[in-house]
Jmol script that loads the backbone (N, CA, C; Angstrom):
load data "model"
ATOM      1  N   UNK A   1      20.774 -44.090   4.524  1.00  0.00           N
ATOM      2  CA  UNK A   1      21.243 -42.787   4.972  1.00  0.00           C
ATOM      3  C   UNK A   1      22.303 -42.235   4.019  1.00  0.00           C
ATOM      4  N   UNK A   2      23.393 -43.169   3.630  1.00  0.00           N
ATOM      5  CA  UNK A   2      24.113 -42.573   3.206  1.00  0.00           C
ATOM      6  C   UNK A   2      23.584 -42.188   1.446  1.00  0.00           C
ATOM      7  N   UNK A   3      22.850 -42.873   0.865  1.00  0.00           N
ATOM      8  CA  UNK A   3      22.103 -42.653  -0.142  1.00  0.00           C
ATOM      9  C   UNK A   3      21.513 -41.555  -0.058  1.00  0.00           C
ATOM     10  N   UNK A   4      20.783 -40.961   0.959  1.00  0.00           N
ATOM     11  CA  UNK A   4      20.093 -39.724   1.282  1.00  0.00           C
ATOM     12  C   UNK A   4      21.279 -38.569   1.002  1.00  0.00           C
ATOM     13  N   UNK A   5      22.502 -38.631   1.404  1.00  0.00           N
ATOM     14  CA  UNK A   5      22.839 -37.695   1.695  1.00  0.00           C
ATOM     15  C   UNK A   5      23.614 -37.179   0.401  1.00  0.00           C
ATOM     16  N   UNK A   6      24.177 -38.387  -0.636  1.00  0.00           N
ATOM     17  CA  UNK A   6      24.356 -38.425  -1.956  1.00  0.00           C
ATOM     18  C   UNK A   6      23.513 -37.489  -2.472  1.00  0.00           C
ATOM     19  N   UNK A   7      22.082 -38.043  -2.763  1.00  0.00           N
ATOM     20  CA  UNK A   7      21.263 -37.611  -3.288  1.00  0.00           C
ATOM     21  C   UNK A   7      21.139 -35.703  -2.524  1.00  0.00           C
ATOM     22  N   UNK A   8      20.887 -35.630  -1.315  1.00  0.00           N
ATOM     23  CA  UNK A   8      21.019 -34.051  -0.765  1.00  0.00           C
ATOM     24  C   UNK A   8      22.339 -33.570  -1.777  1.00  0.00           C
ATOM     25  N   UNK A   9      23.310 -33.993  -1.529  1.00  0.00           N
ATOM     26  CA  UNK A   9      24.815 -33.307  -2.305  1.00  0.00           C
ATOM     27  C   UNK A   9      24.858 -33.267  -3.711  1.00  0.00           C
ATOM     28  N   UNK A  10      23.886 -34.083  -4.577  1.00  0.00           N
ATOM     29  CA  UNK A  10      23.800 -34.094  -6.027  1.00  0.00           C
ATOM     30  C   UNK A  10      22.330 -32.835  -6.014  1.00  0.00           C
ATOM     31  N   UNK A  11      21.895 -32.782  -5.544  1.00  0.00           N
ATOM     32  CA  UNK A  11      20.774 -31.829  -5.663  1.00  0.00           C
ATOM     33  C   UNK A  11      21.247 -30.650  -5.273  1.00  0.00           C
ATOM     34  N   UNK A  12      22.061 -30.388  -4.328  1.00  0.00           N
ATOM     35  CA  UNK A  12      22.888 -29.100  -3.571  1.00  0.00           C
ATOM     36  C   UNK A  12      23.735 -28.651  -5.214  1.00  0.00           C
ATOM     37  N   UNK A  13      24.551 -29.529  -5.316  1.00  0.00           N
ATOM     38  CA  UNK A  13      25.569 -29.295  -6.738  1.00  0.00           C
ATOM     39  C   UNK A  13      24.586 -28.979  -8.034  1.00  0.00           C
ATOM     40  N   UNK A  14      23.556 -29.070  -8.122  1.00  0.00           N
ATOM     41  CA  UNK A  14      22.515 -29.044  -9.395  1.00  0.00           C
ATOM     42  C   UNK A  14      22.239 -27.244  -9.048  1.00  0.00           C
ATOM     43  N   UNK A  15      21.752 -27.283  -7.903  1.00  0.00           N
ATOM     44  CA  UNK A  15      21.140 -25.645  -7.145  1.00  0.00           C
ATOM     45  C   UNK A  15      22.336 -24.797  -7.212  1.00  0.00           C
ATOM     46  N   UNK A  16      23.798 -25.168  -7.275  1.00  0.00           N
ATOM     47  CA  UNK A  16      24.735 -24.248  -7.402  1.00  0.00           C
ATOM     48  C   UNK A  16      25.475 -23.785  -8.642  1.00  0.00           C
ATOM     49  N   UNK A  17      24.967 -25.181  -9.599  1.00  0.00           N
ATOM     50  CA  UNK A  17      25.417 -24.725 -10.939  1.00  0.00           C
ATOM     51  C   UNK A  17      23.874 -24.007 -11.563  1.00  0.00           C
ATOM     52  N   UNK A  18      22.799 -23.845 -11.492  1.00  0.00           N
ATOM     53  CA  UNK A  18      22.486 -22.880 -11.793  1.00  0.00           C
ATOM     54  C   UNK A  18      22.145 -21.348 -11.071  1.00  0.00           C
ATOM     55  N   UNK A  19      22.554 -21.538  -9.811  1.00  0.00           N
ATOM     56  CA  UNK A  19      22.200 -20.218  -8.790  1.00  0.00           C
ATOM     57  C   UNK A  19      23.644 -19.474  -8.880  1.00  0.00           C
ATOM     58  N   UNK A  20      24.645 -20.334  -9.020  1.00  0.00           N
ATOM     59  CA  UNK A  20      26.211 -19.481  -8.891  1.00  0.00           C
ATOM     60  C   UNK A  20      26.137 -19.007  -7.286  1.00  0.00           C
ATOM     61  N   UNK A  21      26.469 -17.536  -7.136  1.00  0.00           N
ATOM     62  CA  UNK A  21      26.910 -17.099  -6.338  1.00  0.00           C
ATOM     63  C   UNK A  21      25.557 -16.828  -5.211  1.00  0.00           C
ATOM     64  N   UNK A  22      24.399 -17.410  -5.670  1.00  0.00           N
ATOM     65  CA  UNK A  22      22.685 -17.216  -4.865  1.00  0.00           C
ATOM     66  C   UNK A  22      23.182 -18.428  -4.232  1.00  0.00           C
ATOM     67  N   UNK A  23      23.389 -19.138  -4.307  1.00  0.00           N
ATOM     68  CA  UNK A  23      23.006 -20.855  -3.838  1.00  0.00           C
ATOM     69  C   UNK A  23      22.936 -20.640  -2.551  1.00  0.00           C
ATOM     70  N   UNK A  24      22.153 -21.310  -1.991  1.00  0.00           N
ATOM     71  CA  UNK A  24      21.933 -21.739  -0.019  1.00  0.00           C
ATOM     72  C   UNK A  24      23.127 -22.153  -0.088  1.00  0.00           C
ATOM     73  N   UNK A  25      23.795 -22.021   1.369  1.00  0.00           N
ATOM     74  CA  UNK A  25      24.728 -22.836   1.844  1.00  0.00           C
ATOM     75  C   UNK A  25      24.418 -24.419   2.005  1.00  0.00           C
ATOM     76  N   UNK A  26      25.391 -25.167   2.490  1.00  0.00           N
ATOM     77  CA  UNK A  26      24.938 -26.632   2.219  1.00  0.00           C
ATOM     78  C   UNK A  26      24.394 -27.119   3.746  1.00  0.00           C
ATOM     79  N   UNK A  27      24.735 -26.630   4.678  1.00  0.00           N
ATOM     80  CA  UNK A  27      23.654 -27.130   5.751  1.00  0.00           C
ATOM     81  C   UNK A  27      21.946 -26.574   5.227  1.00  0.00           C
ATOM     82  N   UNK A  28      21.986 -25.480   5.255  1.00  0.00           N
ATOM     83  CA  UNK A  28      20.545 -24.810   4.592  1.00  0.00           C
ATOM     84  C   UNK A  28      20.106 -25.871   3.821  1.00  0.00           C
ATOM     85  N   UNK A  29      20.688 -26.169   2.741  1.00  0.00           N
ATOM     86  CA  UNK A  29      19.870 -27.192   1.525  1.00  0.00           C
ATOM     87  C   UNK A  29      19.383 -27.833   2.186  1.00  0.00           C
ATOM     88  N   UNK A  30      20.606 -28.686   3.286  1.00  0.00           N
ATOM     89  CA  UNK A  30      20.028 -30.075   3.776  1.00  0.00           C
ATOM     90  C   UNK A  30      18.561 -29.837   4.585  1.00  0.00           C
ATOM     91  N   UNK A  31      18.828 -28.851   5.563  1.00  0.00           N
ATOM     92  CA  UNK A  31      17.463 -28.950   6.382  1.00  0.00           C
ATOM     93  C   UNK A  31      16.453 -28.655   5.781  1.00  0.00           C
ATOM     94  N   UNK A  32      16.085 -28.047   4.129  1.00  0.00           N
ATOM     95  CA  UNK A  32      15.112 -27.768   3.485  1.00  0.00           C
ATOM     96  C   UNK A  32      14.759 -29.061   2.532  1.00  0.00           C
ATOM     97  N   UNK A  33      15.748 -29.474   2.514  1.00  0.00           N
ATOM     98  CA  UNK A  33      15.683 -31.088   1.747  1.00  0.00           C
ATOM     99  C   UNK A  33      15.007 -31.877   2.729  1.00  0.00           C
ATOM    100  N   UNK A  34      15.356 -32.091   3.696  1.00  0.00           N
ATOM    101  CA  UNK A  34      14.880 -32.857   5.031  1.00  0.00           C
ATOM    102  C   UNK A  34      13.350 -32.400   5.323  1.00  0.00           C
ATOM    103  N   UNK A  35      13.259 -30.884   5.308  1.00  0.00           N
ATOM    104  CA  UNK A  35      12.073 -31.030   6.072  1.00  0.00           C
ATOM    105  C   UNK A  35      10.742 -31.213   4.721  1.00  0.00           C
ATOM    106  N   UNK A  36      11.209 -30.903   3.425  1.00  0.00           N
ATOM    107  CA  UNK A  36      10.591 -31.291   2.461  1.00  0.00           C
ATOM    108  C   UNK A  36      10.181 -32.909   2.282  1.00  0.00           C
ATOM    109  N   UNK A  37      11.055 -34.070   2.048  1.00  0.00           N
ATOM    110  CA  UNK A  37      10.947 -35.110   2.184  1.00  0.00           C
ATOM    111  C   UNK A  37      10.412 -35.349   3.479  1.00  0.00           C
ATOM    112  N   UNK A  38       9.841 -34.909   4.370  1.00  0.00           N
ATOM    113  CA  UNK A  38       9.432 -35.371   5.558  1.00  0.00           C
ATOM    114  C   UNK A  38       7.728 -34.727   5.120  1.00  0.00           C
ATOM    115  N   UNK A  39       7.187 -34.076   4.194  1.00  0.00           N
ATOM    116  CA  UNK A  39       6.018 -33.838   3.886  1.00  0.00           C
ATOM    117  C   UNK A  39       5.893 -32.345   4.398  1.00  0.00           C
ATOM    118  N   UNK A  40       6.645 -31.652   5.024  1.00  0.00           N
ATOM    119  CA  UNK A  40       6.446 -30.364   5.494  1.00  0.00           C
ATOM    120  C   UNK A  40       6.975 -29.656   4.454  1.00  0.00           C
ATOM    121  N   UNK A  41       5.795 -28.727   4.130  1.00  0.00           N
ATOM    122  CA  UNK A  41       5.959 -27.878   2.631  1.00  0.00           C
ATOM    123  C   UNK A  41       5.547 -26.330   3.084  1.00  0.00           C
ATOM    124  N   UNK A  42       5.965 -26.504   4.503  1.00  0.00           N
ATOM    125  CA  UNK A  42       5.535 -24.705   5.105  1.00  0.00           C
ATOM    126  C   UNK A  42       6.514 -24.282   4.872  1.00  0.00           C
ATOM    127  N   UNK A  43       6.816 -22.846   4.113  1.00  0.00           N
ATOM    128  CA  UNK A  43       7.550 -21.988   3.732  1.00  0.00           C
ATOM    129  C   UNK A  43       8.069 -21.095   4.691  1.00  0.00           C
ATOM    130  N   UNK A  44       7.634 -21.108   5.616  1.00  0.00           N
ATOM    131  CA  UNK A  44       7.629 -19.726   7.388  1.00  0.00           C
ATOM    132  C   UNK A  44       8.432 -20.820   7.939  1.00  0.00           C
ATOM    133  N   UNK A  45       9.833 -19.833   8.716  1.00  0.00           N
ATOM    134  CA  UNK A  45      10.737 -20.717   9.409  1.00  0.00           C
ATOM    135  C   UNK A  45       9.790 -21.022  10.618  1.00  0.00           C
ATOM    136  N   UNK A  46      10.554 -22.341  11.451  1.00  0.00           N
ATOM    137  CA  UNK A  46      10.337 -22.568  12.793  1.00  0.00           C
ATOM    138  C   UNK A  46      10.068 -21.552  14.179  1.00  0.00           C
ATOM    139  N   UNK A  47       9.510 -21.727  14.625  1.00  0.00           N
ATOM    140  CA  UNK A  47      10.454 -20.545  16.165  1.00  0.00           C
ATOM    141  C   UNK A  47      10.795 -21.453  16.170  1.00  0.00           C
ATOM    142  N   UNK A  48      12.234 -20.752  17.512  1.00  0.00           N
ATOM    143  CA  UNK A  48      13.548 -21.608  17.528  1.00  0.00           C
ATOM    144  C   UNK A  48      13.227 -20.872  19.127  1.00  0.00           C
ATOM    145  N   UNK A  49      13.820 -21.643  19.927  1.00  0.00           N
ATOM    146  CA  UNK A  49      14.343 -21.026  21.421  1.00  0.00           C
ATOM    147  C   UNK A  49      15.053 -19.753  21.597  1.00  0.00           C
ATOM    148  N   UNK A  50      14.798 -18.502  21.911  1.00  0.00           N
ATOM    149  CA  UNK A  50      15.985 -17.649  21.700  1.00  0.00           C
ATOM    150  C   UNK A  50      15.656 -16.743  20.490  1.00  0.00           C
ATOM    151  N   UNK A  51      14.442 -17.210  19.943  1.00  0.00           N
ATOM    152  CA  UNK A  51      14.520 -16.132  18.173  1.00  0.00           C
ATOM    153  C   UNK A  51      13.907 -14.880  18.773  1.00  0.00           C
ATOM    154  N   UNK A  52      14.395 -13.831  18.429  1.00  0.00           N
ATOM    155  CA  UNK A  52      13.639 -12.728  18.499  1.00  0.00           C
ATOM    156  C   UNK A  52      12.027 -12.628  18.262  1.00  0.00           C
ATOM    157  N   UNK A  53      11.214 -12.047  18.880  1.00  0.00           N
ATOM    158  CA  UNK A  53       9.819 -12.182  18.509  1.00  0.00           C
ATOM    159  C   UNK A  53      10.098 -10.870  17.792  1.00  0.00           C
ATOM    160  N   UNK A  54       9.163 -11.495  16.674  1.00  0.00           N
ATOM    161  CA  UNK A  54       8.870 -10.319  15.295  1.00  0.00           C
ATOM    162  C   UNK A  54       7.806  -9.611  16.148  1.00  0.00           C
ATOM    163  N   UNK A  55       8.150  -8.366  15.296  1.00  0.00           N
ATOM    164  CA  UNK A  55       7.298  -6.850  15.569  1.00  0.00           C
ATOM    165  C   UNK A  55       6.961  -6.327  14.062  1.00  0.00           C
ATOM    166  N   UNK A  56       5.816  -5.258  14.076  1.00  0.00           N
ATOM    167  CA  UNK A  56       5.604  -4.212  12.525  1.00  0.00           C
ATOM    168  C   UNK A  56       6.581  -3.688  12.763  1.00  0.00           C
ATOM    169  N   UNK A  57       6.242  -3.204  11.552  1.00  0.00           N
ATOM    170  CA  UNK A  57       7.701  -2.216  11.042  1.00  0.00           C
ATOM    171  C   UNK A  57       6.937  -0.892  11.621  1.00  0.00           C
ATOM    172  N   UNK A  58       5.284  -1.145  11.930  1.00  0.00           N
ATOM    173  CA  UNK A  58       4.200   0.389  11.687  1.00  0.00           C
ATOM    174  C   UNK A  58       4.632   0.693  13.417  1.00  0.00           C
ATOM    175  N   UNK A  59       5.334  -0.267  14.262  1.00  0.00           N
ATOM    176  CA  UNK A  59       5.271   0.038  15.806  1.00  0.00           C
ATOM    177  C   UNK A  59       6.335   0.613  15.779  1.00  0.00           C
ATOM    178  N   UNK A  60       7.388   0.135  14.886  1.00  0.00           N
ATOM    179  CA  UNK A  60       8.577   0.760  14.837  1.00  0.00           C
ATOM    180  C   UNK A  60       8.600   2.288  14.575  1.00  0.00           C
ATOM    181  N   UNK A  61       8.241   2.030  13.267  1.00  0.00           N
ATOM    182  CA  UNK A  61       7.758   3.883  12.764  1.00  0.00           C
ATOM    183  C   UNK A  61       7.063   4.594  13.567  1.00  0.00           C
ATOM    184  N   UNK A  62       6.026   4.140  14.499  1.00  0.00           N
ATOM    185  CA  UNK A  62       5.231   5.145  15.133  1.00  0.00           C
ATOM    186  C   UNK A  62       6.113   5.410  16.557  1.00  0.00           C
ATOM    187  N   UNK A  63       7.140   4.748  16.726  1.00  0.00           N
ATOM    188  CA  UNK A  63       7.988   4.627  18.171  1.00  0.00           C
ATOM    189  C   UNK A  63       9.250   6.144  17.444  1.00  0.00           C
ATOM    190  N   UNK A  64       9.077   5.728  16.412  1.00  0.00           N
ATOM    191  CA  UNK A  64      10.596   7.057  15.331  1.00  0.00           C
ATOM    192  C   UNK A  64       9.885   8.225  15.528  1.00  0.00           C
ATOM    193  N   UNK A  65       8.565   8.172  14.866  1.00  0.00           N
ATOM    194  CA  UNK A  65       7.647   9.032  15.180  1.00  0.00           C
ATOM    195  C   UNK A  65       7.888  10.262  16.289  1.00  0.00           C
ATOM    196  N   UNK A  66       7.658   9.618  17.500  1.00  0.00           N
ATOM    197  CA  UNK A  66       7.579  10.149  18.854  1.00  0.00           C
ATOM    198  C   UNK A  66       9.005  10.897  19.087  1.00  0.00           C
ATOM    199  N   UNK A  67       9.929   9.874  19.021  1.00  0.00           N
ATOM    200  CA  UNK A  67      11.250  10.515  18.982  1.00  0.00           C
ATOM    201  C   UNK A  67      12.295   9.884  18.133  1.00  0.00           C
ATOM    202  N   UNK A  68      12.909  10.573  17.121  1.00  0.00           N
ATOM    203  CA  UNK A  68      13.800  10.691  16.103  1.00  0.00           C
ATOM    204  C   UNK A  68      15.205  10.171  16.472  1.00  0.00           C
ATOM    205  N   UNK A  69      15.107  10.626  18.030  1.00  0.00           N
ATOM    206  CA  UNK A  69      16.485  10.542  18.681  1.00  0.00           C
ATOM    207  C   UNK A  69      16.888   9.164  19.041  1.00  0.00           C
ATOM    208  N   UNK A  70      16.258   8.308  19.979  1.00  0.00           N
ATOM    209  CA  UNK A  70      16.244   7.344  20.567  1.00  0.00           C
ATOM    210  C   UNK A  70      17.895   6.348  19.806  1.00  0.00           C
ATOM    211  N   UNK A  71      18.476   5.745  20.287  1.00  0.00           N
ATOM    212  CA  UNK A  71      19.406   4.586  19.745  1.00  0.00           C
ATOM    213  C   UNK A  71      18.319   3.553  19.705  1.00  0.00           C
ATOM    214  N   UNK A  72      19.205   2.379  18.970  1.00  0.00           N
ATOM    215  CA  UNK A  72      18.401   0.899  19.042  1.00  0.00           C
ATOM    216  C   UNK A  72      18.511   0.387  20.039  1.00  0.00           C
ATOM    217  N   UNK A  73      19.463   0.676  21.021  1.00  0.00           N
ATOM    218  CA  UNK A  73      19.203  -0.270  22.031  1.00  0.00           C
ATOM    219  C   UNK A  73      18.252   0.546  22.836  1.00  0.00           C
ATOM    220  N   UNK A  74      17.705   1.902  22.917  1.00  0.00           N
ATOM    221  CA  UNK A  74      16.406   2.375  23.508  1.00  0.00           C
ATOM    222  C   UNK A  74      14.838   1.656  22.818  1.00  0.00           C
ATOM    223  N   UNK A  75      15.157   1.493  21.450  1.00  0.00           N
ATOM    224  CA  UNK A  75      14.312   1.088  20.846  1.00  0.00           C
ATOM    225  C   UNK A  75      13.877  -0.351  21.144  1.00  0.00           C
ATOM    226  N   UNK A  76      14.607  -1.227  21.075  1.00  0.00           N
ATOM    227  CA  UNK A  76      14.735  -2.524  21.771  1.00  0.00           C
ATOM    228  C   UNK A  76      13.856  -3.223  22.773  1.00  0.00           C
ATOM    229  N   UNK A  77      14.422  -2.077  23.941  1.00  0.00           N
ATOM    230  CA  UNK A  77      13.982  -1.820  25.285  1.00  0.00           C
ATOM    231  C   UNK A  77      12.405  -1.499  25.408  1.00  0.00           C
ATOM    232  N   UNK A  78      12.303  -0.487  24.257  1.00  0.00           N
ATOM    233  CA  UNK A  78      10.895  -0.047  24.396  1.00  0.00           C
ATOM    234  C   UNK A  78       9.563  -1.228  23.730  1.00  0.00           C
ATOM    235  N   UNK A  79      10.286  -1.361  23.082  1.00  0.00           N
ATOM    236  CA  UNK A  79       9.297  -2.815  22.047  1.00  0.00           C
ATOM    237  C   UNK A  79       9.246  -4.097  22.486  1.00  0.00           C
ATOM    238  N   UNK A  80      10.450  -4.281  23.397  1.00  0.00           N
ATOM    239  CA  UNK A  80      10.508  -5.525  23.831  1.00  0.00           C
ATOM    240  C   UNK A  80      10.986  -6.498  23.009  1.00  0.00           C
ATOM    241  N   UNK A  81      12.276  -6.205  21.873  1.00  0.00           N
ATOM    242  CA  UNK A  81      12.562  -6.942  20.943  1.00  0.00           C
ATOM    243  C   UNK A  81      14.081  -7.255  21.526  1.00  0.00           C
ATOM    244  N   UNK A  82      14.536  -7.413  20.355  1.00  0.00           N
ATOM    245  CA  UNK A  82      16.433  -7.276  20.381  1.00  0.00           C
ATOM    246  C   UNK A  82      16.655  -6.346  19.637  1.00  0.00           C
ATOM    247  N   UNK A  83      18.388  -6.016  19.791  1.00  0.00           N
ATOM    248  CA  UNK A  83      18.402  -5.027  18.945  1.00  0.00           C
ATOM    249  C   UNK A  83      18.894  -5.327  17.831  1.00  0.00           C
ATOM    250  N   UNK A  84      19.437  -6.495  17.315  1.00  0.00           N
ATOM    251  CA  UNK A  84      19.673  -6.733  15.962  1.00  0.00           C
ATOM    252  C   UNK A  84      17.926  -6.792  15.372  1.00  0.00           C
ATOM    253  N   UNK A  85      17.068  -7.030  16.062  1.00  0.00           N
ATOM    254  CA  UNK A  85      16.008  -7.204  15.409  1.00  0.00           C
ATOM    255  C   UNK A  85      15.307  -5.427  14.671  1.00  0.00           C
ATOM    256  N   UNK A  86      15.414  -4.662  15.681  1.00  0.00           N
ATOM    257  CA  UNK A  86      16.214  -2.786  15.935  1.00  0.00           C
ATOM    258  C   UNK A  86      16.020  -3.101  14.155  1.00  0.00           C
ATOM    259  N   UNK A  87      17.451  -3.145  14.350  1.00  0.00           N
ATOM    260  CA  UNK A  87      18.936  -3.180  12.953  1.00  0.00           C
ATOM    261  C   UNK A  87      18.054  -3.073  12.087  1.00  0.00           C
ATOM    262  N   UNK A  88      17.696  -4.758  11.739  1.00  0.00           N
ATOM    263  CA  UNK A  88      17.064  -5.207  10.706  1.00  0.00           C
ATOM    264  C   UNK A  88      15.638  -4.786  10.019  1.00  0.00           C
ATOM    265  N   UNK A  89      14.971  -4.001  10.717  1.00  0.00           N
ATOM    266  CA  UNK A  89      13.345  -3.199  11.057  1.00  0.00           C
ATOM    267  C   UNK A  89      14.239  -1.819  10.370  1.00  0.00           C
ATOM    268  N   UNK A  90      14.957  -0.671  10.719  1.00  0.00           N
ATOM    269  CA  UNK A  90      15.526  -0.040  10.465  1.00  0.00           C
ATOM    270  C   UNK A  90      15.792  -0.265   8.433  1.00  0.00           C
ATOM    271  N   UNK A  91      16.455  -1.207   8.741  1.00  0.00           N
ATOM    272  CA  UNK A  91      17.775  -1.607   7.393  1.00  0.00           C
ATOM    273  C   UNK A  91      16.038  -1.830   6.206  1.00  0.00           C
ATOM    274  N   UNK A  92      15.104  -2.746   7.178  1.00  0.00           N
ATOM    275  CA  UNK A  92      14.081  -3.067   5.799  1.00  0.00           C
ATOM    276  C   UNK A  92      13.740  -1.608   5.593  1.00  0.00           C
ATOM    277  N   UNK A  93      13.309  -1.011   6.755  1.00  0.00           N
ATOM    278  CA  UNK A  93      12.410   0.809   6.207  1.00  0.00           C
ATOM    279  C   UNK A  93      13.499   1.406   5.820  1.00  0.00           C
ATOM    280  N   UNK A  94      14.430   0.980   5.179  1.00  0.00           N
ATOM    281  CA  UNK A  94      15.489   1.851   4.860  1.00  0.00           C
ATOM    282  C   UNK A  94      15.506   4.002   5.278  1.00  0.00           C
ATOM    283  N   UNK A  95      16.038   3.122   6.719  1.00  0.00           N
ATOM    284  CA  UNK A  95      16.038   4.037   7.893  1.00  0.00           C
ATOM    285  C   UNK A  95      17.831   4.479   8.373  1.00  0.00           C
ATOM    286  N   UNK A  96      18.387   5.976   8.374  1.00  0.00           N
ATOM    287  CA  UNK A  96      19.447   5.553   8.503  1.00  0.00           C
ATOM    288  C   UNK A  96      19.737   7.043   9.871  1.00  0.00           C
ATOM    289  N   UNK A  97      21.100   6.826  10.162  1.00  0.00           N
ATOM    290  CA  UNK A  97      20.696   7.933  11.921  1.00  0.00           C
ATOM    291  C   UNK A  97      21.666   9.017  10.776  1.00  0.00           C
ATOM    292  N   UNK A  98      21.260   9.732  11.109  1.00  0.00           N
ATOM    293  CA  UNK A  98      22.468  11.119  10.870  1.00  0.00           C
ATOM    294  C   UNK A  98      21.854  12.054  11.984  1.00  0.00           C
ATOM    295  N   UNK A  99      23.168  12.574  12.339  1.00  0.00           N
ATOM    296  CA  UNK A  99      23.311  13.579  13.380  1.00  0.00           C
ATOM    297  C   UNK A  99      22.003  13.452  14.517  1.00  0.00           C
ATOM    298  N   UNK A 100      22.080  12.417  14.704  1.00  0.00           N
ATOM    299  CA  UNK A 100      21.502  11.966  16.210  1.00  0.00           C
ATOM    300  C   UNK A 100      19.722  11.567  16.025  1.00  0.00           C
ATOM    301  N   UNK A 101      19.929  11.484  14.437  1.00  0.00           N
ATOM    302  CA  UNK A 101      18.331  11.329  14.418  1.00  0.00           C
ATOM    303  C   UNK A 101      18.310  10.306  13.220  1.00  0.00           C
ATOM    304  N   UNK A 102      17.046   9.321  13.540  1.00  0.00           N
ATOM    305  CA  UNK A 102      16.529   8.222  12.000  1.00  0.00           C
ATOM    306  C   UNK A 102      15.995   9.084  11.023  1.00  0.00           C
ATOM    307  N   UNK A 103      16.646   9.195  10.068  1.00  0.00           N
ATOM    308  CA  UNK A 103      16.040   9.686   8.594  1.00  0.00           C
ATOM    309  C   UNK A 103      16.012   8.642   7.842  1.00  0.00           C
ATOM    310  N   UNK A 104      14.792   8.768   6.598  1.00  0.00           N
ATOM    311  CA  UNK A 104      14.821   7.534   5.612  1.00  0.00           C
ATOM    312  C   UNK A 104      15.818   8.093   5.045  1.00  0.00           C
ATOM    313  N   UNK A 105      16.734   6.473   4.168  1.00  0.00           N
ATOM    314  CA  UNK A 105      17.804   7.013   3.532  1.00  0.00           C
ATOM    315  C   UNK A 105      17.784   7.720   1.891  1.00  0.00           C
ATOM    316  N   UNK A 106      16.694   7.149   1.397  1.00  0.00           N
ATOM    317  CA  UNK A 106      16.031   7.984   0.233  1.00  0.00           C
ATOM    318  C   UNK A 106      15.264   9.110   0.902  1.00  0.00           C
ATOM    319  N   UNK A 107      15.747  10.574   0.419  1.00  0.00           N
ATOM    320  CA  UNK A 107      14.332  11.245   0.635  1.00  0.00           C
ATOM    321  C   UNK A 107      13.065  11.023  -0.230  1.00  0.00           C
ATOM    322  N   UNK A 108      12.011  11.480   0.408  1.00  0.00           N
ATOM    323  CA  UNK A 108      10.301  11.579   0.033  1.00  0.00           C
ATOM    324  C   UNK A 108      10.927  13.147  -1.462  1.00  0.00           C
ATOM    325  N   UNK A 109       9.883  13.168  -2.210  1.00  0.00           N
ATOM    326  CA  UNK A 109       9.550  14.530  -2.937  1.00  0.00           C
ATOM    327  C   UNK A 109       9.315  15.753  -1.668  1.00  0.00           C
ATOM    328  N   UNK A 110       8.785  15.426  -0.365  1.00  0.00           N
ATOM    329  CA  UNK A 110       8.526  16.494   0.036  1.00  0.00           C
ATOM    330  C   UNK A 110       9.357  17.478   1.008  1.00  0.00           C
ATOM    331  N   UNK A 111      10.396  16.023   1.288  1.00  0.00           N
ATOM    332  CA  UNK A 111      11.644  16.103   1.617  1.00  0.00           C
ATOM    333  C   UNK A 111      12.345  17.282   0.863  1.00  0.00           C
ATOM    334  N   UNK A 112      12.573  16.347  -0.174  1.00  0.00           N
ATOM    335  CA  UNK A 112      13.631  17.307  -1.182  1.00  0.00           C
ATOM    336  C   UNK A 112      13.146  18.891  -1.679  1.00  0.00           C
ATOM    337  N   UNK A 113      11.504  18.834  -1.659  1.00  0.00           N
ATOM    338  CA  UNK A 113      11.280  20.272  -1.808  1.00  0.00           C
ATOM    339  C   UNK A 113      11.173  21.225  -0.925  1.00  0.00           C
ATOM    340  N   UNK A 114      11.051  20.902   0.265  1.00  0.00           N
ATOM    341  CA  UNK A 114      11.505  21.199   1.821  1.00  0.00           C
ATOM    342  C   UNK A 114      12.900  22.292   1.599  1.00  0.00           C
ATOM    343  N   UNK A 115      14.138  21.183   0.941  1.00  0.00           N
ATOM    344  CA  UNK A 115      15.345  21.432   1.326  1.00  0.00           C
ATOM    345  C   UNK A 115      15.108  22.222   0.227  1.00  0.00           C
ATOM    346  N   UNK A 116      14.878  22.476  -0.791  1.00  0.00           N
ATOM    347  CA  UNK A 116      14.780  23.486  -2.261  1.00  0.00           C
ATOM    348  C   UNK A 116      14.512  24.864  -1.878  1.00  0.00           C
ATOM    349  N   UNK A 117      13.347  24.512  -1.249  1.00  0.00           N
ATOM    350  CA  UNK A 117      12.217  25.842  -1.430  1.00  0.00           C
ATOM    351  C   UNK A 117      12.220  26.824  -0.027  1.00  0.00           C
ATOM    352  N   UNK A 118      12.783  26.223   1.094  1.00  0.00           N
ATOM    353  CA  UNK A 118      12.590  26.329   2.705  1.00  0.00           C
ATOM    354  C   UNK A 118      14.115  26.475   3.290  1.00  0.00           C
ATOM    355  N   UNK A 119      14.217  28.188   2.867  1.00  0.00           N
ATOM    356  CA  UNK A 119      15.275  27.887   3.484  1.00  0.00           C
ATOM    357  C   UNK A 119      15.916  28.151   5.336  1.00  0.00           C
TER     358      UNK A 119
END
end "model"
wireframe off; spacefill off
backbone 0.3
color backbone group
């Protein structure tokens, strides 16, 4: 055991001198060290008790769709998720609220020629 864990901490210290400021934290290493040496080479975390069940991002968008307005914790409610899960669905479609509504935070071209041409 205690050889194991040498070896985890010399391999952790190898991953941080070339990752720098990327490196996994050191519990992370270990349980990816662990579940590697144990022959499990699946890349997709566990469910865990308690994890949010994943949703599309396309249920999300078509829920923005309908109404612009909604908060995340309406959104939540409606999908049957959490709302950090909300957050994070949002944050990937780089989705952001201004004045009471989700806009992407880059505009589209048709966006911007909208605001040009339409006044």
């Amino acid at each position: 055991m205690v050889q194991d864990q040498n070896e985890v901490k010399n391999q952790l210290l190898r991953f941080i001198v070339v990752h720098g400021d990327h490196a996994l934290a050191e519990r992370t290493c270990q349980k990816w060290f662990a579940r590697f040496k144990s022959g499990n080479f699946d890349l997709e975390g566990e469910e865990r008790p308690g994890a949010s069940p994943s949703f599309e991002d396309e249920v999300l968008g078509a829920s923005l769709e309908e109404d612009t307005t909604q908060m995340q914790k309406e959104l939540a409610k409606t999908l049957g998720v959490t709302q950090p899960a909300i957050f994070h669905g949002l944050k990937e479609m780089g989705m952001l609220r201004k004045v009471e509504n989700w806009v992407p935070y880059q505009l589209k071209r048709r966006d911007v020629e909208r605001r040009l041409f339409h006044v």
